[in-house]
N, C-alpha and C positions, 0 to 999 in steps of 0.2 A: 433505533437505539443509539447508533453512535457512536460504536467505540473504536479504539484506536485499531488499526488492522495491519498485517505483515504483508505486501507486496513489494515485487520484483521492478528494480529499475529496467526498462526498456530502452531511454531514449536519455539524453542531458542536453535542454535545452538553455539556449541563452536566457541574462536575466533572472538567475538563478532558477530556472522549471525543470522540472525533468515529467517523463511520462513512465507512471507504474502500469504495473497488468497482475490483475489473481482472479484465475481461472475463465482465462478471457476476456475481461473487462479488462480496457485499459482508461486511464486516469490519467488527467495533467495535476501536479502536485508542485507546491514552492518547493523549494529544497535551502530558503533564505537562514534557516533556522541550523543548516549542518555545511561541514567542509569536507571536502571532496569527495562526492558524489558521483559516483560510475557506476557506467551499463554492468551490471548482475550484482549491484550489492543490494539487499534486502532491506527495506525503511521500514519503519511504523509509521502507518500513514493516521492523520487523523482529522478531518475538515479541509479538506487541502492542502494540508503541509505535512511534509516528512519531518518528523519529531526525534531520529532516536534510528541510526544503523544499528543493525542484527544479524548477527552469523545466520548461517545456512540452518546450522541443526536447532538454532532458536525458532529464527522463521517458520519451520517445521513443525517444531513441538507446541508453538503457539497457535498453528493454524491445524492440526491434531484436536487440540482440546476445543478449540472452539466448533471443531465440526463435532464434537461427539457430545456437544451442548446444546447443537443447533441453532448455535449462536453464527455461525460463518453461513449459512445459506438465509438471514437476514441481514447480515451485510452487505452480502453480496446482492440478496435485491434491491437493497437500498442504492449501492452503486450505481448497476445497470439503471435505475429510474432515474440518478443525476446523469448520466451518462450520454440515456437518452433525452434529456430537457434542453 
């Protein structure tokens, strides 16, 4: 499906990259698209790149709804099968 999803910054690398993680999976993501990007701010991630920081209780409330849609346990496999390629 594809859609834009809430994960945690983990790491900030050079280059503009930073590495996300939700629910395990961790991710290399641009971060070319936003300014100042630090370890525990919350992105919308979407094809690769963080589009869009997010407070904590958004992150939450957006990744709430999509679990009780069913929609975040397809994302989430979708991740882990880029993850693991």
């Amino acid at each position: 499906m594809c859609l834009a999803i809430p994960a945690i910054v983990v790491s900030v690398e050079a280059d503009d990259m930073a590495t996300v993680a939700l629910e395990g999976i961790r991710k290399p993501v641009s971060t070319a698209l936003l300014e100042d990007v630090a370890v525990g701010d919350y992105v919308l991630v979407h094809v690769g790149f963080a589009l869009h920081k997010l407070s904590v209780e958004e992150a939450e409330r957006t990744l709430q709804l999509m679990a009780e849609t069913g929609v975040l346990a397809e994302e989430l496999a979708e991740m882990a099968g880029e993850a693991g390629a």
